[in-house]
N, C-alpha and C positions, 0 to 999 in steps of 0.2 A: 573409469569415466568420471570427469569430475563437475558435477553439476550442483550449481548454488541456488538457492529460493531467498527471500525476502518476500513474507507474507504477515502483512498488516490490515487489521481491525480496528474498527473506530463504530462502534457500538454507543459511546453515550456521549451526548453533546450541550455546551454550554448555553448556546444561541435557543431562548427559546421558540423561535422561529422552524426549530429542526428537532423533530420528533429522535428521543433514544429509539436506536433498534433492536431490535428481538432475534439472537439466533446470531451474528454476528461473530464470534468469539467463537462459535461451536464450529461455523464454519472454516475459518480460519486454522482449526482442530484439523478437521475432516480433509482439508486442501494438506495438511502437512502429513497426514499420513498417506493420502493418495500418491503425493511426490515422493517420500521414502517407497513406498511396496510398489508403486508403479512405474515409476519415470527414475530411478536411478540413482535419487537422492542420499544422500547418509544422513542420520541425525544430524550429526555435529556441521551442517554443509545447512542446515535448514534453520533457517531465524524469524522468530515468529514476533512481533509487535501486537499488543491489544488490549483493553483495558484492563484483564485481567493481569498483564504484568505488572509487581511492584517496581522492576525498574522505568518504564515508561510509563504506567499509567494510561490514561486516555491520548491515544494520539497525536500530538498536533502536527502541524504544516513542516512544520521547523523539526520536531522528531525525525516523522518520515525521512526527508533530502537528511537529516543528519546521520542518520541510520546506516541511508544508501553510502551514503559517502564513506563512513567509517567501515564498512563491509568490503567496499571496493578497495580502502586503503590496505584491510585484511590480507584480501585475496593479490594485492596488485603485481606479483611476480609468479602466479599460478593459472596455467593454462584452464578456463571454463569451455566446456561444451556448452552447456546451457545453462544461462540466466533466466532464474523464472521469477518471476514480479507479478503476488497477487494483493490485492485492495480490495477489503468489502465493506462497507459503507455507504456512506451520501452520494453522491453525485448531482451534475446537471453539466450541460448544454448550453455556450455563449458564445453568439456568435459563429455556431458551427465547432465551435472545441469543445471536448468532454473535459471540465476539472472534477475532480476529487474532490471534498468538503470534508477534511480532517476534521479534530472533534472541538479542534478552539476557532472555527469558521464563524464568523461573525456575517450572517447574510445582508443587510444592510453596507455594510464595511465594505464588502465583497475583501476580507480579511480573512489571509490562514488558505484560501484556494489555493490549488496544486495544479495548475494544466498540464494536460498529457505531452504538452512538449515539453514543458520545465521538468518533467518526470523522466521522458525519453533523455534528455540531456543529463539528469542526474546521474541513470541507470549509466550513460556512455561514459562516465567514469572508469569503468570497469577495462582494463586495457587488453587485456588476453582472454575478448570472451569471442566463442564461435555464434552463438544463437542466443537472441532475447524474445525470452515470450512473454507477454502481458495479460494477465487475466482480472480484468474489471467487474465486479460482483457490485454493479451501482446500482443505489435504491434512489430514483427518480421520482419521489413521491409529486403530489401536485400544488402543494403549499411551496415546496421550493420552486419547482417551476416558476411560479405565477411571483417569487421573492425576489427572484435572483435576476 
């Protein structure tokens, strides 16, 4: 069974508008080892983005879709059962759409947002996949609310 993850953290942020988060990084941990021991993953099938990587560093917008992209180019003549795509981080709500607030989101700017359909559209890269599941681990605090 060949199932692929991309699981990204964005734990510390430039905008002082948006509080760094706590825990972030650990869970990002915690999801990749659930996906190998439970859902069927292999290590080397599982990519993990977060600030504590020295190749990426803190997140951005542009990380993230580049990530996806370069993974999907990875994979693009291998059949996947399941795509899994986790985010834990910022979020909020506009307009009725969930975006994502990578860690160079500029709230003012409304710079660096992800919306989940520019997300959905990233992931559809991916050309021989059976299943995409999406798990949003969004910290909705009420400064961004009331920011954004």
């Amino acid at each position: 069974m060949n199932n692929v993850a991309i699981l990204v953290g964005c734990q510390h942020y430039t905008d002082p508008g948006l509080q760094n988060l706590i825990g972030v990084n650990n869970d990002v941990d915690l999801m990749k080892e659930t996906l190998i021991n439970y859902c069927g993953c292999n290590q080397d099938m599982v990519f993990s983005f977060t600030s504590n990587d020295e190749y990426v560093g803190n997140p951005t917008g542009s990380d993230i879709l580049s990530q996806i992209c370069a993974t999907a180019n990875k994979f693009q003549n291998t059949v996947i059962n399941t795509l899994f795509f986790y985010y834990s981080g910022h979020g909020n709500t506009q307009n009725g759409v969930p975006y994502l607030l990578p860690s160079d989101t500029i709230i003012k700017l409304n710079h660096g947002l992800i919306s989940v359909n520019k997300l959905k559209t990233a992931l559809d890269q991916f050309q021989c996949v059976k299943n995409i599941i999406i798990f949003l681990d969004i910290c909705q605090s009420e400064s961004v609310n009331n920011s954004v």
